[in-house]
Backbone bond lengths (Angstrom), bond angles and torsions (degrees), N, CA, C in turn:
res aa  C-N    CA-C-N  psi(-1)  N-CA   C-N-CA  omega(-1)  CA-C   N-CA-C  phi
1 X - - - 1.470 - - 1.523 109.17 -
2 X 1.480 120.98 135.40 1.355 119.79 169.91 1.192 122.42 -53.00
3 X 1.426 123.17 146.02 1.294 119.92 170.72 1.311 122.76 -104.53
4 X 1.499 109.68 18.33 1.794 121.58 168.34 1.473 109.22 -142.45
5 X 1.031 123.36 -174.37 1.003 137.11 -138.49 1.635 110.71 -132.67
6 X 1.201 157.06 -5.54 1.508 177.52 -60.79 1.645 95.51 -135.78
7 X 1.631 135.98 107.60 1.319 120.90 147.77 1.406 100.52 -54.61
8 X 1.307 107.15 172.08 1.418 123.26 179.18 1.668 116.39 -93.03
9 X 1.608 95.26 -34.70 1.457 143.43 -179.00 2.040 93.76 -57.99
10 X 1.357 116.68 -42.83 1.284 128.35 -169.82 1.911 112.68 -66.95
11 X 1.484 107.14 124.08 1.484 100.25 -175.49 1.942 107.83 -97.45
12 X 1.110 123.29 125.12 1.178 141.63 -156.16 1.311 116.47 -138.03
13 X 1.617 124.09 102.58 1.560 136.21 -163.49 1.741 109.84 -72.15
14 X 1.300 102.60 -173.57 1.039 122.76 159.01 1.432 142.85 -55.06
15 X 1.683 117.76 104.81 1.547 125.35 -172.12 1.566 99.75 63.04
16 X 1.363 115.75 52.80 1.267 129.44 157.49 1.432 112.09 -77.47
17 X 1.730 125.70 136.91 1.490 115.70 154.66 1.371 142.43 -111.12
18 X 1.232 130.19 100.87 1.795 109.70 -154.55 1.768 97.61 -96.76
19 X 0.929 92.45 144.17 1.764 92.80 -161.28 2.060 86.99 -109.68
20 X 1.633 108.76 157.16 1.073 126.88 -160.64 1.700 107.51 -43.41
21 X 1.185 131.46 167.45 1.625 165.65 137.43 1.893 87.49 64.02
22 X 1.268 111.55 25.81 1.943 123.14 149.34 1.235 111.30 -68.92
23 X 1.385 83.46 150.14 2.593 90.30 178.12 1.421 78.47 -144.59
24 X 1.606 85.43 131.27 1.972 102.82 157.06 1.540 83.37 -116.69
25 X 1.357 92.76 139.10 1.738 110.10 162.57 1.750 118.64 -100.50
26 X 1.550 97.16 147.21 1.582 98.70 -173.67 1.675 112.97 -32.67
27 X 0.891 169.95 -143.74 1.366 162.30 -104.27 1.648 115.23 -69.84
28 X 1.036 105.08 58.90 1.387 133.10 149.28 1.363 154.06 -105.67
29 X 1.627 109.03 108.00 1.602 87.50 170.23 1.528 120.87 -162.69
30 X 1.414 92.70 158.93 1.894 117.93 -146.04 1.279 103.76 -119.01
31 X 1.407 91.21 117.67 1.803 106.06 166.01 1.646 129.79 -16.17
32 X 0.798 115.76 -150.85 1.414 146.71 155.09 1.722 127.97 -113.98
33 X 1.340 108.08 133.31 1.749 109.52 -153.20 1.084 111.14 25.00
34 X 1.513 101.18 95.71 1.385 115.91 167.34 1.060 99.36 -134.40
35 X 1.584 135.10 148.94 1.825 150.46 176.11 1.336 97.57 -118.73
36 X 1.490 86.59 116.66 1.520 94.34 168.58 1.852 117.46 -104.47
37 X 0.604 128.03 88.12 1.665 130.20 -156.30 1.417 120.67 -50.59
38 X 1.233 140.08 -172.09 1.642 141.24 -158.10 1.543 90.59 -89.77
39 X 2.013 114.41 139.93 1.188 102.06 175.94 1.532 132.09 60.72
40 X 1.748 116.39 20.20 1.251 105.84 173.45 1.703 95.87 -87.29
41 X 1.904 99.11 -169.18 1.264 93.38 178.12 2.284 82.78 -156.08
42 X 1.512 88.22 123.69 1.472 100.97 174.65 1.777 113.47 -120.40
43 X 1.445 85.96 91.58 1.279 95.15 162.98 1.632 144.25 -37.77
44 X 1.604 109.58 160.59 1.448 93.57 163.51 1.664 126.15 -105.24
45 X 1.682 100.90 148.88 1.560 123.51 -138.10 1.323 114.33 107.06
46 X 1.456 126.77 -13.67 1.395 109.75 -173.61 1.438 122.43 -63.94
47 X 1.390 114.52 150.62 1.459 106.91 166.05 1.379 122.81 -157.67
48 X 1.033 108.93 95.92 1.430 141.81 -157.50 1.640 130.74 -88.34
49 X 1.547 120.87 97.21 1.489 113.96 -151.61 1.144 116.60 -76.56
50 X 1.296 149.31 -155.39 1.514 159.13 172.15 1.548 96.72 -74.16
51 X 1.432 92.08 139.45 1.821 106.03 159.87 1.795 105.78 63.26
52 X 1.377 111.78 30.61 1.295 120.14 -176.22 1.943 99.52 -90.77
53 X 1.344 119.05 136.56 1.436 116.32 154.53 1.812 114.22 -117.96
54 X 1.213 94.15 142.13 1.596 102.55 -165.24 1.632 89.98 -132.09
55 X 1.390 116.56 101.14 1.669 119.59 179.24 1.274 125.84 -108.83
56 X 1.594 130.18 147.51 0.963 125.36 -144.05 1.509 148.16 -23.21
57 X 1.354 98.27 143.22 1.769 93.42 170.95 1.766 100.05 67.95
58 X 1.223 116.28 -0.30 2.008 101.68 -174.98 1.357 92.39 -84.35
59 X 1.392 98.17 170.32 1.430 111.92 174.70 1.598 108.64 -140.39
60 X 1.098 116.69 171.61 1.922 116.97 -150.03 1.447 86.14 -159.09
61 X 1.221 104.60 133.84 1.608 116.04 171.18 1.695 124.60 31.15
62 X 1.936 75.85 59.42 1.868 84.35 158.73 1.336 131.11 -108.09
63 X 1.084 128.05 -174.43 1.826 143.42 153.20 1.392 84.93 12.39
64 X 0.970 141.00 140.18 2.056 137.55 136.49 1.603 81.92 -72.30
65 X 1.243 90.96 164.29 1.641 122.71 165.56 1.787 114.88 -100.91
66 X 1.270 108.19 56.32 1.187 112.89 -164.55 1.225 94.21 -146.42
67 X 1.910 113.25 132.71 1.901 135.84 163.59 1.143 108.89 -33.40
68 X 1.547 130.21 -36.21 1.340 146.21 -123.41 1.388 121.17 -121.94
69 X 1.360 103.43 -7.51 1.484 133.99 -174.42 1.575 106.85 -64.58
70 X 0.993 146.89 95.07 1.778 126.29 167.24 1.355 105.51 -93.32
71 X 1.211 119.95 13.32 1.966 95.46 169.77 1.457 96.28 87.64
72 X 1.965 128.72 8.24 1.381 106.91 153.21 1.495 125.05 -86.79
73 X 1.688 106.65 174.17 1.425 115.78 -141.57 1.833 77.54 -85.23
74 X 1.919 100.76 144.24 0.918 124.77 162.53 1.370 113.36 -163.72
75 X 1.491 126.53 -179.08 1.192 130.40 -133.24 1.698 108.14 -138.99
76 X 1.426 135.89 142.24 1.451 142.40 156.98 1.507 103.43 -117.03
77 X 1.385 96.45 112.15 1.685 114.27 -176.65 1.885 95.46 -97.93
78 X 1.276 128.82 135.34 1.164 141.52 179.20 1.420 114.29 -130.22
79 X 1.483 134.31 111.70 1.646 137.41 -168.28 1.459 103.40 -69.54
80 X 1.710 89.65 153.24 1.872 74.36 165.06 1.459 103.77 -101.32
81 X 1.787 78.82 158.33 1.406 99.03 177.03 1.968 97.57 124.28
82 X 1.730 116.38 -31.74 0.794 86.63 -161.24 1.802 118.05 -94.83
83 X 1.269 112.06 -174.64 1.442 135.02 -174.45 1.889 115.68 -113.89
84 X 1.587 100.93 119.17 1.338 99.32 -161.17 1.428 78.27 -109.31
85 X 1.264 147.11 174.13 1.521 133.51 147.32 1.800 112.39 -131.88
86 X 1.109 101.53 -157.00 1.670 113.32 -179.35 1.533 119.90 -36.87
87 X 1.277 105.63 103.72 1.573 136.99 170.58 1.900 101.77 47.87
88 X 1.328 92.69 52.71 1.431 97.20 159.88 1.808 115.06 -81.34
89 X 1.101 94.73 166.47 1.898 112.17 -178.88 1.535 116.05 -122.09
90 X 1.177 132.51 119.84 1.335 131.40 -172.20 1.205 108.25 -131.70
91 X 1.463 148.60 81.86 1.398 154.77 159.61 1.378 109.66 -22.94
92 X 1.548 118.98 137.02 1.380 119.66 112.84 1.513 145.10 -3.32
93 X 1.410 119.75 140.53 1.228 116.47 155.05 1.527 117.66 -70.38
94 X 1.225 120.06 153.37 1.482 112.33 144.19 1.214 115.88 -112.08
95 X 1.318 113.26 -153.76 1.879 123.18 -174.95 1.024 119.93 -63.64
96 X 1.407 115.44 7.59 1.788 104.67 -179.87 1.608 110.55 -100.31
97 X 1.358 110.80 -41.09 1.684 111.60 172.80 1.799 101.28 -120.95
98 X 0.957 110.51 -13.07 2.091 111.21 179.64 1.576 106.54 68.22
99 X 1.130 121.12 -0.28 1.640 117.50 171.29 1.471 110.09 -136.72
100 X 1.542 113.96 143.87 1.569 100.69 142.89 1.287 112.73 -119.75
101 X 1.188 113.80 150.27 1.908 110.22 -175.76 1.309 95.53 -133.44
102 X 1.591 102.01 158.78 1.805 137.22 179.41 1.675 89.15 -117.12
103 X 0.944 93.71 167.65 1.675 96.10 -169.31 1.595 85.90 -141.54
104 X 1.381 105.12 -179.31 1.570 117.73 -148.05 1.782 105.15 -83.21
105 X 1.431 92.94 138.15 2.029 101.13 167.13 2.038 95.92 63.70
106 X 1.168 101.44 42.02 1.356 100.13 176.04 1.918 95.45 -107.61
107 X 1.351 122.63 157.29 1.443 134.88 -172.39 1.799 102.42 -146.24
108 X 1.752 81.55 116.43 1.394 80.19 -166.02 1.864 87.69 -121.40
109 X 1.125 116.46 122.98 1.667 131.88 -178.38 1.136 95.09 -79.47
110 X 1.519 99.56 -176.43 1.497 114.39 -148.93 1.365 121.83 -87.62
111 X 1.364 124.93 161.66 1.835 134.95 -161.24 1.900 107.46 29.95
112 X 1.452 94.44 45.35 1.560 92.08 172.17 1.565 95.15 -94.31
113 X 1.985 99.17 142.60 1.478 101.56 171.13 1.895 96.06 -107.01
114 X 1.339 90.93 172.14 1.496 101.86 -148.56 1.923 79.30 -146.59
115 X 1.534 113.81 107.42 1.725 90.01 -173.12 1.698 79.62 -101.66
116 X 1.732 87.22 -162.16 1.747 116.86 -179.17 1.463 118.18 -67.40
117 X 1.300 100.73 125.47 1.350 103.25 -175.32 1.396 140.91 84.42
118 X 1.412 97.54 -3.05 1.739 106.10 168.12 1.351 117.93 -28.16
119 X 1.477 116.66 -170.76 1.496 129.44 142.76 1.953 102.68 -157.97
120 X 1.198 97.15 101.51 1.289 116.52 172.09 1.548 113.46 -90.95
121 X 1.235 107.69 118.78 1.663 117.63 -178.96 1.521 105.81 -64.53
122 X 2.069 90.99 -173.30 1.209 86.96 168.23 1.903 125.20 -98.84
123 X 0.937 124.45 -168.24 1.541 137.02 -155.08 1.875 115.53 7.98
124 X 1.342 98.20 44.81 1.564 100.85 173.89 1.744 127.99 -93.23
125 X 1.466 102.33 126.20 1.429 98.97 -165.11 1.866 86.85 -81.95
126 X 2.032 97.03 154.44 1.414 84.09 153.50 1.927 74.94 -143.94
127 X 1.517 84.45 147.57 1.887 112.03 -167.03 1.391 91.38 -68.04
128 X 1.568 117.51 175.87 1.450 133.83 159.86 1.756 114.21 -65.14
129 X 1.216 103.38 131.33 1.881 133.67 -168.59 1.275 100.66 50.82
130 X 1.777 104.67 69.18 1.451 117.71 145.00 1.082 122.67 -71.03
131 X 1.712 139.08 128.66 1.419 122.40 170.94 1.518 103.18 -115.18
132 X 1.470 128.06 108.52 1.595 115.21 151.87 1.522 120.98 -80.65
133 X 1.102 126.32 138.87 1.591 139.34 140.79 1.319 114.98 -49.35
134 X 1.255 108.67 158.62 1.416 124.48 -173.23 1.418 100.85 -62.77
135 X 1.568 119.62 154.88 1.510 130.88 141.55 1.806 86.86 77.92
136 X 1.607 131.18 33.29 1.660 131.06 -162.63 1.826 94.08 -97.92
137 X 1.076 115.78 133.72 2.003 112.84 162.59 1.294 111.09 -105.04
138 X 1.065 133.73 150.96 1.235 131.97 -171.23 1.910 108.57 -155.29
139 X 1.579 118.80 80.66 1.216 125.36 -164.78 1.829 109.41 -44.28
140 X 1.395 98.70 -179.25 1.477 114.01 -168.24 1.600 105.82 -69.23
141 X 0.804 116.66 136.32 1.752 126.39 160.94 1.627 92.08 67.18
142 X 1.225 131.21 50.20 1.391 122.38 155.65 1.601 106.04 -95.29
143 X 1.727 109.00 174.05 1.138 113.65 168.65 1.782 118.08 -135.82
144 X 1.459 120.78 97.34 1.210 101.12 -176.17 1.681 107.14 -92.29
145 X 1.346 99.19 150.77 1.693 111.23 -150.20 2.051 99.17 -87.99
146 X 1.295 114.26 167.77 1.487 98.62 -173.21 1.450 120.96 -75.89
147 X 1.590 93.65 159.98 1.492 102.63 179.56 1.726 120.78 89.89
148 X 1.072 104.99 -21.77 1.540 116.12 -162.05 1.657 107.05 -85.45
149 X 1.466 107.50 136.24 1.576 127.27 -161.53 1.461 94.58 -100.15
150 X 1.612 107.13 134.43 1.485 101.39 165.64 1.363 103.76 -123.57
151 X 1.410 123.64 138.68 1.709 135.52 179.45 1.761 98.37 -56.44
152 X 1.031 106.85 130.58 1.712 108.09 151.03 1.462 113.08 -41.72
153 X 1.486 95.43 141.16 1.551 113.51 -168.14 1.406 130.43 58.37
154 X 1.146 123.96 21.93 1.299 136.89 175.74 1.509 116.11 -97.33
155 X 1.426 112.58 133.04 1.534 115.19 -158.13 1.850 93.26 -120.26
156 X 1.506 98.28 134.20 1.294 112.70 167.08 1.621 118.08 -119.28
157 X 1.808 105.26 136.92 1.623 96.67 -165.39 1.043 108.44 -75.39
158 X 1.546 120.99 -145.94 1.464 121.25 171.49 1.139 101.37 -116.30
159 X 1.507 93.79 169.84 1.515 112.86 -163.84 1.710 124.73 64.47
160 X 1.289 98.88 19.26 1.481 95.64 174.42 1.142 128.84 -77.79
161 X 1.952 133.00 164.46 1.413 108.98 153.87 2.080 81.52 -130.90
162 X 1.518 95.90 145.99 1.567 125.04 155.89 1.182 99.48 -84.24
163 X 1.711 118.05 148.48 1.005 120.90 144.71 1.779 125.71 -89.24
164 X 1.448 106.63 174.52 1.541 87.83 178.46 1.074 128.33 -71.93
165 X 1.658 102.86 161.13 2.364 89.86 160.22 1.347 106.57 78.96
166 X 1.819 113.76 24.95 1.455 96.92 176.12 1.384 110.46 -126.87
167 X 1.215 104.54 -140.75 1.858 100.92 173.82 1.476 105.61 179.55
168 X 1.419 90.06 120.45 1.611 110.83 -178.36 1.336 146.63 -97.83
169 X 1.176 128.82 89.79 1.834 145.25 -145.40 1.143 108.87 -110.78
170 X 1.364 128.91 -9.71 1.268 125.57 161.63 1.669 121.17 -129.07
171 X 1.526 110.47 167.96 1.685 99.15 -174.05 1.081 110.73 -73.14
172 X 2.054 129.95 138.25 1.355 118.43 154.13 1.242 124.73 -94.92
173 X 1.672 121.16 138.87 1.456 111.09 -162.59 1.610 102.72 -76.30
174 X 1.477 110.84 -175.89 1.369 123.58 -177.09 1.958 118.61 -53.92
175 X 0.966 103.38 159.76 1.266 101.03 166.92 1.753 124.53 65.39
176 X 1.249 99.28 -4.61 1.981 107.54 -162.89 1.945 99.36 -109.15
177 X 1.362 87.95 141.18 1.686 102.66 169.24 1.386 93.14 -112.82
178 X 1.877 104.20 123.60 0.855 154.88 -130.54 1.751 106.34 -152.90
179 X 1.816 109.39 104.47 1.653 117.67 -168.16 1.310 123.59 -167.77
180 X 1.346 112.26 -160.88 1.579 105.76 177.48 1.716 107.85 79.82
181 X 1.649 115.15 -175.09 1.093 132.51 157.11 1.090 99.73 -145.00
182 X 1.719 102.37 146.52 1.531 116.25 -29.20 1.279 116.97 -66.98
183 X 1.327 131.20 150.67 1.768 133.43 -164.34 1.332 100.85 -49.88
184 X 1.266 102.85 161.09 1.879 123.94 -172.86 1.408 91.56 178.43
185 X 1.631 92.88 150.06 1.340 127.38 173.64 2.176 106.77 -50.01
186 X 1.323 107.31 121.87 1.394 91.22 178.50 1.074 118.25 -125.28
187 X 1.606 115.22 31.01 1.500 126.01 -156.13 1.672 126.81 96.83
188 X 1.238 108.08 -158.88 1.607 100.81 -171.94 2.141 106.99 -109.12
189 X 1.216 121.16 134.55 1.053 128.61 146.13 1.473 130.96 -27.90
190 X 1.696 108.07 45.07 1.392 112.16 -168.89 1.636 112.37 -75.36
191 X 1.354 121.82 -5.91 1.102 117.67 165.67 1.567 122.97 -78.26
192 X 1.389 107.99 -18.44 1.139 115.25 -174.90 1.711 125.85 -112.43
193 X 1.401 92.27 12.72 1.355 122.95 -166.97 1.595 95.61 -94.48
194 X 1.636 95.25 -75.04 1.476 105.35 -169.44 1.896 109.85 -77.37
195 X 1.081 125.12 26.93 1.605 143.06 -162.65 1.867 90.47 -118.12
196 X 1.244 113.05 -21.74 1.846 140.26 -161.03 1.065 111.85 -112.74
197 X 1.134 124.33 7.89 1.463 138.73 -154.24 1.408 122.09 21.97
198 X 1.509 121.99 46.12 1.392 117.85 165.89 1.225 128.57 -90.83
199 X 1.461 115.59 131.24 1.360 120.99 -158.09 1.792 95.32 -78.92
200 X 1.585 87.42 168.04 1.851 120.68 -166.96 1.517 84.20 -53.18
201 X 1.205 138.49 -54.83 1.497 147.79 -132.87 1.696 90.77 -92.76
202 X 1.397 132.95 -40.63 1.331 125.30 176.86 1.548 102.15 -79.17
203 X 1.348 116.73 -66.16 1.665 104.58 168.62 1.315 110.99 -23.53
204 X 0.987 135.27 -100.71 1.695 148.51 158.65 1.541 94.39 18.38
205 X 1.326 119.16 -76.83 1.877 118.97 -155.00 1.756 79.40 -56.87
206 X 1.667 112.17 -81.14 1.402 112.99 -141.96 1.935 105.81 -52.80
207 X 1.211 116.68 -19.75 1.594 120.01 -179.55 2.067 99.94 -62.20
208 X 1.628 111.42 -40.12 1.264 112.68 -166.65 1.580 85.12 -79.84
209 X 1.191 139.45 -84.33 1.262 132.64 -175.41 1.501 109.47 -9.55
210 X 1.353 107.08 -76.69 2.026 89.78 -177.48 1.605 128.28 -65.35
211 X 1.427 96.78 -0.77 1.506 90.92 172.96 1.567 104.74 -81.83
212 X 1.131 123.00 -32.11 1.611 132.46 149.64 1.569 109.68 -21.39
213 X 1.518 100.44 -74.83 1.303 94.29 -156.50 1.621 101.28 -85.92
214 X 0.966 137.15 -23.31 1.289 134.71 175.70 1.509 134.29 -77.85
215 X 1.934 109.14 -27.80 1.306 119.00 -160.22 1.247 82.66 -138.26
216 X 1.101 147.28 48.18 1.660 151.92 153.68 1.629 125.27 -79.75
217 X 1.343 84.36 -36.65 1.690 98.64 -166.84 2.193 110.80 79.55
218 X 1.571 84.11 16.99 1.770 74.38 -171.45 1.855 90.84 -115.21
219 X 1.378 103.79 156.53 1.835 97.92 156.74 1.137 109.85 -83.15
220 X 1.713 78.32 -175.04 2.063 105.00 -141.77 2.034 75.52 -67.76
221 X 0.870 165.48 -40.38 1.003 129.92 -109.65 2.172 79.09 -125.97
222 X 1.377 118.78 -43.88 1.307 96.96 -177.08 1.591 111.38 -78.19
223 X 1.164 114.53 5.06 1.487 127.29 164.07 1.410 107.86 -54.00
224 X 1.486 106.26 -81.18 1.316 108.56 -168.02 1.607 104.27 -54.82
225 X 1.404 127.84 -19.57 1.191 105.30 169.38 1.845 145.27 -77.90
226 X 1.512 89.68 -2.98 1.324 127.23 166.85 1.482 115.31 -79.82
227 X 1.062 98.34 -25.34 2.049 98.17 -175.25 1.246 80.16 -97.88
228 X 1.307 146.39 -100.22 1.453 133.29 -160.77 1.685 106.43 -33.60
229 X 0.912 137.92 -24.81 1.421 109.45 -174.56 1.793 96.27 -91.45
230 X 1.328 109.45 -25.25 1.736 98.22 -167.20 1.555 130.19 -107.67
231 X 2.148 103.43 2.96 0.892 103.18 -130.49 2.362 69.54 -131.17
232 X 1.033 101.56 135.85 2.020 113.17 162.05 1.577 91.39 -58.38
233 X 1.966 123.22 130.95 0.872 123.10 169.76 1.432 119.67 -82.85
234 X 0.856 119.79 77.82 1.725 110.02 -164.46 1.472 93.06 -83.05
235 X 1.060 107.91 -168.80 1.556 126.93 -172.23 1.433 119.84 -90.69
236 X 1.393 114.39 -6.19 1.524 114.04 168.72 1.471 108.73 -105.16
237 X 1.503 119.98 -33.13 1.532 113.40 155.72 1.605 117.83 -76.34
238 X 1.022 126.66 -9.01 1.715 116.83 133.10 1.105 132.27 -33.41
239 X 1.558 124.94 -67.77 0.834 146.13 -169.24 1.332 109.40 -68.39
240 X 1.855 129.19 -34.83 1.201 118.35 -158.89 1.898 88.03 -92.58
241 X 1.492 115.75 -27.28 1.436 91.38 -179.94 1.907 116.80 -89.29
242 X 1.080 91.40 -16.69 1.857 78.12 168.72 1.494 113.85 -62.54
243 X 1.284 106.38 -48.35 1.769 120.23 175.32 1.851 92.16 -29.46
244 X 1.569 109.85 -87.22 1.203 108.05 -179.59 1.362 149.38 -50.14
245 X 1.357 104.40 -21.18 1.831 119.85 165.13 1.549 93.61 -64.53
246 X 1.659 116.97 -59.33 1.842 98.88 -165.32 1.411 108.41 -73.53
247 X 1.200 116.63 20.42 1.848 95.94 -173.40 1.348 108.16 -83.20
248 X 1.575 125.63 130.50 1.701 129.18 175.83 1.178 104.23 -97.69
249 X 1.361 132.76 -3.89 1.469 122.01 169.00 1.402 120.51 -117.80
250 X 1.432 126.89 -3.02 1.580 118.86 156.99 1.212 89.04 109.96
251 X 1.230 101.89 144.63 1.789 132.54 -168.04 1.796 100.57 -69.72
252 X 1.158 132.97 103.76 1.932 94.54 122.46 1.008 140.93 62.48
253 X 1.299 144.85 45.85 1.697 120.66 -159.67 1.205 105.52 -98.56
254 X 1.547 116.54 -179.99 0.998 115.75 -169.12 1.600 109.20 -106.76
């Protein structure tokens, strides 16, 4: 008797490994060297890039946890490169965007849930007992730290780090380490800045920028109008005020 589970229906690359008492279901399909570990479970919608590891007991494109769900066809897009590990959970889309995706060389530790509809960047760690909410963004090369709950619909920029043990209800912009209870702005991610190779002189602008928007005494909104009038638009103070024009749930405080 087999000791996995393989639709036939399922498309499956080159020097792939499915390791014992795993089920891929018909609408599936997996890169090239990919490990699928003991007891995973790859749903249908999956879609799974090269050089992906998915380790035990996880599961990839199930049920969303959502009222709203009818059982239409949607999709779990997974980058290559990345690392799912021990009995993680990764939802489905449902009807509002039909996918959720992880994006490439991202490492996601253990019993992290992953709901419907995310958008997970690329190379973002999330620690052991991550929880996202539905419809959560989470920019490229951030790190949210373990344990820590994020509200549905809450957008995190890039380059962030969370600390652990917290819980996050509003958006944090790019570039900021972000902690405590209850979370607040705690300065900039300079470990993770200069780890990125950004020089003293870009640190420097975006550090003066949030003292702008944070230590001004002005709001977020005549803030940003103070950095555009006083501030060289480079491309990382781009980034930190678009972040903040789209936010629907409110900045961060300090």
């Amino acid at each position: 008797m087999s000791m996995v589970s393989i639709s036939p229906k399922a498309k499956i690359g080159k020097n792939s490994r499915i390791r014992e008492f795993s089920v891929i279901e018909d609408d599936v399909e997996i890169g090239d060297n990919v490990e699928i570990g003991p007891s995973a479970f790859i749903g249908n919608g999956s879609r799974i890039g090269n050089d992906v590891k998915i380790l035990h007991a996880s599961s990839v494109s199930v049920w969303p946890n959502s009222v709203s769900y009818n059982f239409e066809d949607s999709t779990t897009e997974v980058g290559d490169g990345t690392i799912i590990k021990g009995q993680s959970t990764v939802c489905r889309g449902t009807k509002h965007t039909l996918k959720t995706i992880i994006g490439k060389n991202c490492y996601i530790m253990n019993h992290v849930h992953v709901a419907h509809d995310n958008r997970i960047g690329d190379n973002v760690t999330l620690v052991n007992g991550v929880n996202l909410g539905g419809h959560v963004e989470i920019g490229d090369y951030s790190n949210i730290g373990g344990l820590v709950g994020i509200h549905q619909f809450s957008k995190v920029g890039k380059f962030v780090m969370v600390e652990s043990s917290t819980k996050i209800h509003k958006d944090i912009p790019p570039y900021i380490l972000a902690g405590r209870l209850p979370i607040r702005y705690r300065g900039l991610n300079l470990v993770g800045l200069r780890r990125n190779g950004f020089s003293t002189e870009v640190i420097q602008n975006i550090k003066d920028v949030y003292r702008v928007i944070y230590d001004s005494g002005l709001n977020f909104k005549d803030a940003l109008e103070k950095v555009k009038s006083d501030f060289k638009l480079t491309e990382e103070i781009n980034e930190i005020i678009k972040f903040i024009e789209k936010s629907t749930r409110g900045i961060l405080k300090k």
